[in-house]
Backbone as CSV, one residue per row, in Angstrom:
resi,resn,N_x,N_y,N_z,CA_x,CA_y,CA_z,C_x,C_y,C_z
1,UNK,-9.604,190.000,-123.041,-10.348,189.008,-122.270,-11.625,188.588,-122.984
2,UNK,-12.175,189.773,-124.055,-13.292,189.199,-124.738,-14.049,188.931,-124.216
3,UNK,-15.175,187.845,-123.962,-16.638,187.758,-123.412,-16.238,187.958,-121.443
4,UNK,-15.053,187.768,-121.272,-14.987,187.625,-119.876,-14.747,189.164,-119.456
5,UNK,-14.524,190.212,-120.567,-14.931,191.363,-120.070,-16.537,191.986,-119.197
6,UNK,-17.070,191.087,-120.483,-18.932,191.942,-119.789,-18.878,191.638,-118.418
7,UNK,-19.462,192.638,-117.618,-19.742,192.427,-116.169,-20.522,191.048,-115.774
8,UNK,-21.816,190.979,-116.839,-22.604,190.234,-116.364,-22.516,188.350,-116.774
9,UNK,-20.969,188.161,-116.834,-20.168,186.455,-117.299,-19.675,186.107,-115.727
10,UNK,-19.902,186.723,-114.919,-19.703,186.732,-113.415,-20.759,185.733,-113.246
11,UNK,-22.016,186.338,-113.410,-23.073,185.842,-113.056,-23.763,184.230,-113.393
12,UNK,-23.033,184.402,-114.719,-23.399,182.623,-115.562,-22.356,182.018,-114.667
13,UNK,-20.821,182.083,-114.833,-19.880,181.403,-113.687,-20.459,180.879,-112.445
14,UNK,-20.363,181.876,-111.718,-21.028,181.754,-110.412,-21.852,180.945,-110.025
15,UNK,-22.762,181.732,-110.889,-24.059,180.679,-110.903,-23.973,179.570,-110.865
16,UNK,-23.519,179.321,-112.572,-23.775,177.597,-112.809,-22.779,177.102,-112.090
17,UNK,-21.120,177.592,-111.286,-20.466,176.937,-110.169,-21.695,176.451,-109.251
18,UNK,-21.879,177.386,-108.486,-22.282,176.938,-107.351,-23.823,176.163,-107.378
19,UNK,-24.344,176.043,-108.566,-25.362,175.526,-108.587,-25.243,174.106,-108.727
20,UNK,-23.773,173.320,-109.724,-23.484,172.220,-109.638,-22.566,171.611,-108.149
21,UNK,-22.236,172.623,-107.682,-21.342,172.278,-106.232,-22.561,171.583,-105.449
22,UNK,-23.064,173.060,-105.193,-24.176,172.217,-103.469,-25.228,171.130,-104.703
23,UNK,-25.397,171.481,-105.549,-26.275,170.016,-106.257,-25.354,168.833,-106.028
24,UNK,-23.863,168.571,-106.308,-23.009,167.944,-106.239,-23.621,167.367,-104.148
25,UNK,-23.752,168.062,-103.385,-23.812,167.844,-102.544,-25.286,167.242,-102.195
26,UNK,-26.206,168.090,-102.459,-27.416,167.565,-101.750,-28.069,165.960,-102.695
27,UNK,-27.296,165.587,-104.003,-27.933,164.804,-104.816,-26.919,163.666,-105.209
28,UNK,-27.257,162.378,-105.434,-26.010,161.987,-106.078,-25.949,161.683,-107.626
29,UNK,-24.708,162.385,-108.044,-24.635,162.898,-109.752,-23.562,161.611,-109.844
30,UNK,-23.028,161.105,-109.134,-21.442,160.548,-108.999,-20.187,161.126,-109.450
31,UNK,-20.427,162.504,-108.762,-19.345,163.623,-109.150,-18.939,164.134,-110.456
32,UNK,-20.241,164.240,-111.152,-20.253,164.818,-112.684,-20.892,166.324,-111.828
33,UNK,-21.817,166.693,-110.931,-22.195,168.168,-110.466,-20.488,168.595,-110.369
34,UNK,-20.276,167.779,-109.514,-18.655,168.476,-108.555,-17.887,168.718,-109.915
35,UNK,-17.682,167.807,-110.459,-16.635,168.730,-111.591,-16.928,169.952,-112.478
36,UNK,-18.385,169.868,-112.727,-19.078,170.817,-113.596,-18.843,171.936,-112.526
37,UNK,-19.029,172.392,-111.613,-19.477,173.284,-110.699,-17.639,173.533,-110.401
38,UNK,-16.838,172.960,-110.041,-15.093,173.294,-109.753,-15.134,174.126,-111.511
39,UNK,-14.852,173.501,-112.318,-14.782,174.360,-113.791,-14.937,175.477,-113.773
40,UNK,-16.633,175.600,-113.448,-16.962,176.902,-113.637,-16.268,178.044,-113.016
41,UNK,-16.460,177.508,-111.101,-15.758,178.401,-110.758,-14.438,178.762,-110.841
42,UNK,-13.666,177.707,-111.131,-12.014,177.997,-111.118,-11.690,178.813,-112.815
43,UNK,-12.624,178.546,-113.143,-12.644,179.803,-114.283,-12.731,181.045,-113.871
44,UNK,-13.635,181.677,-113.186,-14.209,182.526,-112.675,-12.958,182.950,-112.103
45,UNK,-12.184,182.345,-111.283,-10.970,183.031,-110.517,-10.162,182.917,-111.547
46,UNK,-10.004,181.910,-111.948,-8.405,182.262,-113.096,-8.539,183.556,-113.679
47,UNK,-9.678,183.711,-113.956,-9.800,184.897,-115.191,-9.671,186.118,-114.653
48,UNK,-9.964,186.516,-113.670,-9.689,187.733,-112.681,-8.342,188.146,-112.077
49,UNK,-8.115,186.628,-111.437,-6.944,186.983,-110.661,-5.442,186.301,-110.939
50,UNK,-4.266,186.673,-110.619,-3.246,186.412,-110.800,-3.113,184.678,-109.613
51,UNK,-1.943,184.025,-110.341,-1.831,182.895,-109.214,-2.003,182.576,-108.268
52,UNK,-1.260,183.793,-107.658,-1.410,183.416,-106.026,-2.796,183.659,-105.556
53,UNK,-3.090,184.824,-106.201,-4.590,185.557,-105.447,-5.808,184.516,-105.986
54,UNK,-5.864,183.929,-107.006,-6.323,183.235,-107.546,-6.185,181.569,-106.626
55,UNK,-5.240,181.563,-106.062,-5.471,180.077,-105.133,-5.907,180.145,-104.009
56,UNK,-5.884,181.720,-103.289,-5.988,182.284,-102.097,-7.849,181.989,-102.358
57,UNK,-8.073,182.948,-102.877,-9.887,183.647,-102.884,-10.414,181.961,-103.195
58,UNK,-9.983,181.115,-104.096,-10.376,179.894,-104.702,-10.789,178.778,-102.987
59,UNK,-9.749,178.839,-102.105,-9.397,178.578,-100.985,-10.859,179.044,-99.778
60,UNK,-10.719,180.399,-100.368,-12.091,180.659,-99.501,-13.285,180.593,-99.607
61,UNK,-13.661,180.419,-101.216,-14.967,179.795,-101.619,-14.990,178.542,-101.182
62,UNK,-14.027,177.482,-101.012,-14.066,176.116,-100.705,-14.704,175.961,-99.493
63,UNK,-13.867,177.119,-98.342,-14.097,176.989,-96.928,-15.430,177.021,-96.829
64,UNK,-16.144,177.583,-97.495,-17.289,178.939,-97.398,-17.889,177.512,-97.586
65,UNK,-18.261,176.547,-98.704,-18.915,175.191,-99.009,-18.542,174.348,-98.084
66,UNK,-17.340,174.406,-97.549,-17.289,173.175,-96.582,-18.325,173.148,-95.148
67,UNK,-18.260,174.693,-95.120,-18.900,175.309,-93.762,-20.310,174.772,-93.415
68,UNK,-20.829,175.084,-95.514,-22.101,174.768,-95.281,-22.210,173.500,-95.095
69,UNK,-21.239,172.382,-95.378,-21.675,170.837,-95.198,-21.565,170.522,-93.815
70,UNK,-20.380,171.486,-93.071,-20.523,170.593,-92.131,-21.738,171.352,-90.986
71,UNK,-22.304,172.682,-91.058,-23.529,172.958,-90.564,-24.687,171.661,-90.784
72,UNK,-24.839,171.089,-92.103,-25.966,170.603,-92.462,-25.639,169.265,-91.854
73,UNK,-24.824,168.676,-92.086,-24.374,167.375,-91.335,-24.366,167.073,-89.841
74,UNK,-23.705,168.327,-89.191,-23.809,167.837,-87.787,-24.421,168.851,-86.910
75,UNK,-24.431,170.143,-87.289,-24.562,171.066,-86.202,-26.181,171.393,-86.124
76,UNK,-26.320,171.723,-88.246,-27.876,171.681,-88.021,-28.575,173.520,-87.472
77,UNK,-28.057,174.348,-87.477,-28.304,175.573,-86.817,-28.171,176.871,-87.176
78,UNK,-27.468,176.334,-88.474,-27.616,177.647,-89.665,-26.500,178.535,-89.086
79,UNK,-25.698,178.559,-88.178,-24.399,179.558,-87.558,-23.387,179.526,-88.711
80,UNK,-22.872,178.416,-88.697,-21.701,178.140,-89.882,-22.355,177.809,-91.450
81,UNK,-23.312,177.930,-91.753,-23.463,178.008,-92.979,-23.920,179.316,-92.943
82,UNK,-24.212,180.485,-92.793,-24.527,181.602,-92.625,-22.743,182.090,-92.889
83,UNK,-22.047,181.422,-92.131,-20.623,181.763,-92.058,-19.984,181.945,-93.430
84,UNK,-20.183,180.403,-93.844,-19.894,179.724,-95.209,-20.707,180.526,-96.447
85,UNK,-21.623,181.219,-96.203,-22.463,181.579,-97.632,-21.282,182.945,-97.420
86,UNK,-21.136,183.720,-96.524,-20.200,184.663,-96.398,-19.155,184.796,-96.949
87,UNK,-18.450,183.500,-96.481,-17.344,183.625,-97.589,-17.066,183.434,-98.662
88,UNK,-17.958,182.850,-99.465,-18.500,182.654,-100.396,-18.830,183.961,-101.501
89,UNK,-19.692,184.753,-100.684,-19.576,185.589,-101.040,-19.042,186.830,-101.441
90,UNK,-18.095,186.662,-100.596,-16.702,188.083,-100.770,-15.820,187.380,-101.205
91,UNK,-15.975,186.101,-101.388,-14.733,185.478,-102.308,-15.029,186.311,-103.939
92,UNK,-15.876,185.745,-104.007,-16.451,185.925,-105.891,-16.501,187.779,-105.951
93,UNK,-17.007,188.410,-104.852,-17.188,189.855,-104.916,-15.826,190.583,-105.054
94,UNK,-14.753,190.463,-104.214,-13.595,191.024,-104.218,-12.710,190.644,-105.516
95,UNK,-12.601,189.263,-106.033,-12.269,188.918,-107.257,-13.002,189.661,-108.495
96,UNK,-14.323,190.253,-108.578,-14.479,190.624,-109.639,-13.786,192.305,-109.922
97,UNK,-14.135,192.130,-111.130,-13.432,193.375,-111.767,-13.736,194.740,-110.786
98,UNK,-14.960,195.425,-111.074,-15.674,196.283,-110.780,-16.438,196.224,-109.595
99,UNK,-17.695,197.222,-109.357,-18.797,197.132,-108.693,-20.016,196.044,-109.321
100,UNK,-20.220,196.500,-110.646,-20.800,195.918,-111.091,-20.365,194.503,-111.639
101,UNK,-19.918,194.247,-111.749,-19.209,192.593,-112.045,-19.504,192.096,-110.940
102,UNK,-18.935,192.604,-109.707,-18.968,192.102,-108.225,-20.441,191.767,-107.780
103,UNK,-21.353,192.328,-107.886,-23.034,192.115,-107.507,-23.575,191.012,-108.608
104,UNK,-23.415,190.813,-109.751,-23.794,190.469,-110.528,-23.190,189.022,-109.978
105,UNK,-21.521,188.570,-110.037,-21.426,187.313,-108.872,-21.960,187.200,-107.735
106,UNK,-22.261,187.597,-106.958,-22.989,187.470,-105.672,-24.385,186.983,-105.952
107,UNK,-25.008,187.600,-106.879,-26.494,187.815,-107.025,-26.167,186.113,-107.757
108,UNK,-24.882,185.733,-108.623,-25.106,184.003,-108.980,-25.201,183.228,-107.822
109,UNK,-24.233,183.646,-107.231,-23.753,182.610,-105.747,-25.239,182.304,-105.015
110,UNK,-25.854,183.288,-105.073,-27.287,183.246,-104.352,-28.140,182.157,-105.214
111,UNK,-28.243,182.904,-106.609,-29.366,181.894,-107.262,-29.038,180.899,-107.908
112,UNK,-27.738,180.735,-107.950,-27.194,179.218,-108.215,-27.425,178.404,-106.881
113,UNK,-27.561,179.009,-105.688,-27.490,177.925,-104.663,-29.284,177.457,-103.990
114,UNK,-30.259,178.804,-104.770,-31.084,178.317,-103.840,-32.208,177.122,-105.304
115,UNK,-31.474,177.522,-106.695,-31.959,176.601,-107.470,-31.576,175.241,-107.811
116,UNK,-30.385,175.075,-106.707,-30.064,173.928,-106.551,-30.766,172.772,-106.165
117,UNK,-31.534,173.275,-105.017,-33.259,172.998,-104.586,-34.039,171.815,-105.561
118,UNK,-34.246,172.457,-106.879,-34.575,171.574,-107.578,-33.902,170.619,-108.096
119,UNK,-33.128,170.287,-108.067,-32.300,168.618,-108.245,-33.029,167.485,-107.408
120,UNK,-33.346,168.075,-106.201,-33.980,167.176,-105.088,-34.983,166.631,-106.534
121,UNK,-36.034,167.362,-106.962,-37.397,166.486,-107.075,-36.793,165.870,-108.419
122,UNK,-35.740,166.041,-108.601,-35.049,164.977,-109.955,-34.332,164.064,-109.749
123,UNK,-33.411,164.267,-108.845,-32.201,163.225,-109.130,-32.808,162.492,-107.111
124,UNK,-31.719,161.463,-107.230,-31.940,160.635,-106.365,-30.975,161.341,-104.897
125,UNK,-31.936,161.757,-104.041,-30.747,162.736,-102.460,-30.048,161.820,-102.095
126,UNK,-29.109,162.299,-101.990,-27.261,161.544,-100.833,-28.352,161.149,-99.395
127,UNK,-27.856,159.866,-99.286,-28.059,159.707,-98.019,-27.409,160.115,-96.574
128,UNK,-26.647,161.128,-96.485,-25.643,161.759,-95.774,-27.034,163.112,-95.590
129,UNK,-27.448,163.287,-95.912,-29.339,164.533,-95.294,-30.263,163.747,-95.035
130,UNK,-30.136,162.127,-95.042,-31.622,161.539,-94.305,-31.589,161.832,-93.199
131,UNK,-30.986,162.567,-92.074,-31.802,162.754,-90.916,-31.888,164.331,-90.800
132,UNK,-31.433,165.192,-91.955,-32.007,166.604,-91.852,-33.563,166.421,-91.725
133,UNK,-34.242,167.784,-90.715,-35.742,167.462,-90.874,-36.183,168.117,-92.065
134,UNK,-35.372,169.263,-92.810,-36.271,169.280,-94.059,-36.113,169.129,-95.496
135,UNK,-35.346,168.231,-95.390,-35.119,167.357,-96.320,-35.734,165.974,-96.756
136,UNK,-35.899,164.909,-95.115,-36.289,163.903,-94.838,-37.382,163.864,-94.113
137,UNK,-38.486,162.940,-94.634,-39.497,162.683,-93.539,-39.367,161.468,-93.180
138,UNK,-40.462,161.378,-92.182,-39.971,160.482,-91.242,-41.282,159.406,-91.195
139,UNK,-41.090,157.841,-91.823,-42.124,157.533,-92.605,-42.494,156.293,-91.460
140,UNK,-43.627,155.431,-92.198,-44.177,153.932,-91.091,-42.810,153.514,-91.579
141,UNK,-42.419,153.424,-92.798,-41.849,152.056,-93.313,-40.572,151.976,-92.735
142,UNK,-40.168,153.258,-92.848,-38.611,153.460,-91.494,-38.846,153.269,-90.525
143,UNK,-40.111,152.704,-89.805,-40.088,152.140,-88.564,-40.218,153.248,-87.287
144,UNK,-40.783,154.604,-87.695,-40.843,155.810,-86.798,-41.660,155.776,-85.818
145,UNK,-42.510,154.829,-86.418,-43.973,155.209,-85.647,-44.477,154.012,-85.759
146,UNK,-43.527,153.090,-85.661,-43.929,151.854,-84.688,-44.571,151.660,-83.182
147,UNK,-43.845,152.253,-82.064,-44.581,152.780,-80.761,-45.774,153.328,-81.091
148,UNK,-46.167,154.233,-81.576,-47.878,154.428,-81.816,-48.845,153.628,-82.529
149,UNK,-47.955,152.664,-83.702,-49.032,152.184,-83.780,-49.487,150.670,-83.030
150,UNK,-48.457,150.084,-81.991,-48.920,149.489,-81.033,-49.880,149.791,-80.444
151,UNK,-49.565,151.172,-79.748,-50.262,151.771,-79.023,-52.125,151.725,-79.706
152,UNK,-51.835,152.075,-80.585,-53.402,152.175,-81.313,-54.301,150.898,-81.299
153,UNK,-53.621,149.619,-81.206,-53.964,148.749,-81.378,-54.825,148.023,-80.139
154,UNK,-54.622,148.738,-79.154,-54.765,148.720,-77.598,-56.740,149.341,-77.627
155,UNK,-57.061,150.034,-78.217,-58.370,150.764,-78.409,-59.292,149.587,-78.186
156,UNK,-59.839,149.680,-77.493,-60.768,148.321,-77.558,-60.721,147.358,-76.750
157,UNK,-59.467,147.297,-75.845,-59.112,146.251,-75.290,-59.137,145.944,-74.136
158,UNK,-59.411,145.801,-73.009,-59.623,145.533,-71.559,-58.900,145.013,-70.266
159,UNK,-58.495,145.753,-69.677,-57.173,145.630,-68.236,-58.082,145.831,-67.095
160,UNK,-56.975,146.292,-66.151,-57.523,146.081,-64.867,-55.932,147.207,-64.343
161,UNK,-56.844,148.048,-63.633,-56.038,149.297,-62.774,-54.714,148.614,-62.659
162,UNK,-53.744,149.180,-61.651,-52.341,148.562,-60.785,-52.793,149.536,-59.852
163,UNK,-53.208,150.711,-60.118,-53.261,151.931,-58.810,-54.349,152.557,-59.017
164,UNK,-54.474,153.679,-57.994,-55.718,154.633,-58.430,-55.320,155.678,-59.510
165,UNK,-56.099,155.315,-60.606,-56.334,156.536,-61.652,-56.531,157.760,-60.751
166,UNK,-56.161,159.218,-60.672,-56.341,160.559,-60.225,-56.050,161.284,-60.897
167,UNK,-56.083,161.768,-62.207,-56.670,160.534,-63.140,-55.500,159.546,-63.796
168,UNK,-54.250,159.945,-63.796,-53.529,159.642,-64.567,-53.056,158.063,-63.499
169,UNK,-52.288,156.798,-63.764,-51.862,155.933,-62.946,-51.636,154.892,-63.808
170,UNK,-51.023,153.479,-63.625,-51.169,152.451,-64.505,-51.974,151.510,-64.690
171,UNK,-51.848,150.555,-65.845,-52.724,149.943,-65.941,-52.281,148.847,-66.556
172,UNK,-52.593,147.557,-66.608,-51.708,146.354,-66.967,-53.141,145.702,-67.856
173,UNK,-52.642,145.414,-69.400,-53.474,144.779,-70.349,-52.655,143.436,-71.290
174,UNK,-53.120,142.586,-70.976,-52.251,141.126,-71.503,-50.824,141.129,-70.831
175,UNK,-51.167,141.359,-69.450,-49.487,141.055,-69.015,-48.808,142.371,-69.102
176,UNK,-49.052,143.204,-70.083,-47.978,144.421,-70.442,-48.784,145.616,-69.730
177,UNK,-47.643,146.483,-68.845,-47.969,147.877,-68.097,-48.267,148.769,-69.180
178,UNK,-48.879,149.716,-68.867,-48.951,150.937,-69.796,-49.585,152.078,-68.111
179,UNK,-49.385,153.274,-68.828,-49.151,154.285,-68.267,-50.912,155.055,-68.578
180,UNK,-51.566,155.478,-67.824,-52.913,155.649,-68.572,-53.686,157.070,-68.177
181,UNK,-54.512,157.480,-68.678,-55.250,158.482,-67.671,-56.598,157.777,-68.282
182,UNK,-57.721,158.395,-67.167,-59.155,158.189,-67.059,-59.708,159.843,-67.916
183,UNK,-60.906,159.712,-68.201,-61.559,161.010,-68.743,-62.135,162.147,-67.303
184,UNK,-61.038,162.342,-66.372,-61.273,163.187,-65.312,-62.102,162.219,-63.924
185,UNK,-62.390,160.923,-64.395,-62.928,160.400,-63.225,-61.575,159.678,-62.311
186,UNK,-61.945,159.337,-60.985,-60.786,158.340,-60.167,-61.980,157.257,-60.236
187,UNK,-60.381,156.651,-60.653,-60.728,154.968,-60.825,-59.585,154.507,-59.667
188,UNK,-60.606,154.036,-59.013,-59.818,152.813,-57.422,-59.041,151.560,-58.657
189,UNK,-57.552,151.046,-57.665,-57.178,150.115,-58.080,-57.647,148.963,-57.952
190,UNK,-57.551,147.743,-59.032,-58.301,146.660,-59.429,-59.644,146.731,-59.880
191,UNK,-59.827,147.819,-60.715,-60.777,148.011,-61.586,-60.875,147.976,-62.814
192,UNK,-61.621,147.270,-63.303,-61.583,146.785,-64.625,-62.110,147.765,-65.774
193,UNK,-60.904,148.019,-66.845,-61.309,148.968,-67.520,-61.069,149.010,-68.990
194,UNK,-61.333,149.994,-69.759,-61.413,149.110,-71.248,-60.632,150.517,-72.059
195,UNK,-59.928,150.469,-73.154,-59.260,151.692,-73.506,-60.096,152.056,-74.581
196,UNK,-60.647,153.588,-74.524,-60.896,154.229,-75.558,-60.606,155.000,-76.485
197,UNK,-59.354,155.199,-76.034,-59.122,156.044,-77.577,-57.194,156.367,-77.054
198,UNK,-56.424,156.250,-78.568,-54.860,156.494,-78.217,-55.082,157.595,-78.924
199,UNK,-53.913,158.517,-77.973,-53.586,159.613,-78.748,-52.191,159.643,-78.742
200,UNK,-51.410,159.550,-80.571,-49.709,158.817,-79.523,-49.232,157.562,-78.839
201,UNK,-48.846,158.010,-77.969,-48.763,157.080,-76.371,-49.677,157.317,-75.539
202,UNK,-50.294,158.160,-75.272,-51.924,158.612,-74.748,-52.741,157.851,-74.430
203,UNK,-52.715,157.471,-73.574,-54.176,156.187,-73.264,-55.309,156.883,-72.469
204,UNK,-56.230,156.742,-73.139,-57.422,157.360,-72.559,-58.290,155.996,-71.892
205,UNK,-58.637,155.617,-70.547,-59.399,154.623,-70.433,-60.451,155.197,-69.580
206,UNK,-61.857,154.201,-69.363,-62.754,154.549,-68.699,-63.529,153.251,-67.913
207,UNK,-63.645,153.236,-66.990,-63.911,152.100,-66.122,-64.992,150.972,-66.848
208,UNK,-65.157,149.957,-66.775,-66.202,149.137,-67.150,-67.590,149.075,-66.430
């Protein structure tokens, strides 16, 4: 077997598999990660195991990646990718030779996947994680925080009650309702009042 004897050729496999897989996933390469990362690992099994066992264990590393996509995609909760790193992991462990061969893959599977990480600040992210929260933020220009900054724009501006502030009640400014509180005073309805400060949606007003 030659170099695929040393225990520690587990570990480059592994590794650089799974480091081009989930990169394959979190980035777009246009499926130059995905092939680099299938290679590696389907090396990794050929070389260990016989055909069948070799399509079997190959089968459960797949599951183990699919798990994690579809956690990150829809569920979001870390259950099934917790699942998926699992199998993942006793895929590559039970396929290797030894004890030591076996840790030495595991210990890739790990740091091939969490240095995958860095692709983000290189390559351009799949838009299939813009609404993960920590992946994606959530900006003016996407239009997030449009409602507040209406709202902000209101500071300064001058209405007239609908009800009694106690403290909280409405308040109507250019035609448009808003929802308001006073700074702990009651304000009687049809009182004219001026907004001081948004917090949010937060309207802080205080009588004129």
């Amino acid at each position: 077997m030659g170099i695929f004897a040393l225990d520690w050729i587990g570990l480059v496999l592994t590794g650089f598999g799974t480091l081009f897989l989930i990169g394959e996933i979190l980035v777009n390469t246009r499926g130059l990660f995905g092939l680099l990362g299938i290679a590696f690992i389907t090396v990794y099994f050929s070389v260990y195991l016989e055909p069948g066992s070799f399509i079997i264990m190959l089968i459960i590393y797949f599951i183990g990646l699919l798990l994690i996509i579809v956690d990150g995609k829809l569920l979001n909760d870390g259950t099934l990718a917790v699942i998926g790193l699992a199998c993942m992991l006793v895929a590559v462990a039970i396929t290797a030779p030894n004890l030591y061969a076996g840790m030495y893959a595991v210990v890739g599977v790990l740091g091939g996947g969490i240095s995958s990480l860095f692709f983000l600040k290189v390559f351009k992210k799949r838009d299939m994680w813009s609404k993960i929260t920590l992946v994606d933020q959530l900006t003016n220009e996407a239009g997030y925080n449009s409602m507040n900054e209406s709202y902000s724009k209101l500071v300064g501006r001058e209405g007239v009650t609908l009800n009694n502030l106690r403290p909280v009640g409405t308040i109507r400014i250019e035609k448009k309702d808003y929802s308001a509180v006073s700074n702990g005073q009651w304000i009687p309805k049809d009182t004219k009042i001026k907004v001081v400060q948004v917090d949010g949606t937060r309207i802080l007003v205080e009588k004129i």
